[in-house]
C-alpha positions in Angstrom: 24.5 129.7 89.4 26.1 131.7 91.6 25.0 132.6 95.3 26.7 135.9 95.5 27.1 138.7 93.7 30.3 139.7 94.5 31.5 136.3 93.3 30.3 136.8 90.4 31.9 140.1 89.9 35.2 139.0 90.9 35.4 136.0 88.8 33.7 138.3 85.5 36.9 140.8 87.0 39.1 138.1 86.7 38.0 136.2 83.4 38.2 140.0 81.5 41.5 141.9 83.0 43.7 142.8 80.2 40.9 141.2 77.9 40.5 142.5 74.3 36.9 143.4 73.5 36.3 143.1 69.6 33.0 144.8 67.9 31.7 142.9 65.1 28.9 145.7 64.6 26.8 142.7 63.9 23.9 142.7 66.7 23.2 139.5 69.2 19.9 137.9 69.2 20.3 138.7 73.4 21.2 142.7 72.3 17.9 142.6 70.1 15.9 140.6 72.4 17.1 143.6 75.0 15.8 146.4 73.0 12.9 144.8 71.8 11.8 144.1 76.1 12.9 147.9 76.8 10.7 149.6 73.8 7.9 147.2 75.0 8.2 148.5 78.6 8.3 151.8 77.2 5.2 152.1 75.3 2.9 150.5 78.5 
């Protein structure tokens, strides 16, 4: 979606400055899916 990088950054920069970030302590499918691709490339 976006062609540079530090575009992205600064809009992610923008989008979260002064930003709360709230912790459900529930885990994401994306956080699980994460884990489950790094313990995979682990045991190969």
């Amino acid at each position: 979606m976006f062609t540079d990088s530090r575009l992205c950054v600064a809009i992610v920069d923008r989008l979260t400055f002064n930003g709360a970030i709230t912790q459900t302590g529930t885990a994401t499918y994306l956080l699980a899916h994460t884990k489950a691709q790094a313990e995979r490339a682990e045991a190969s």
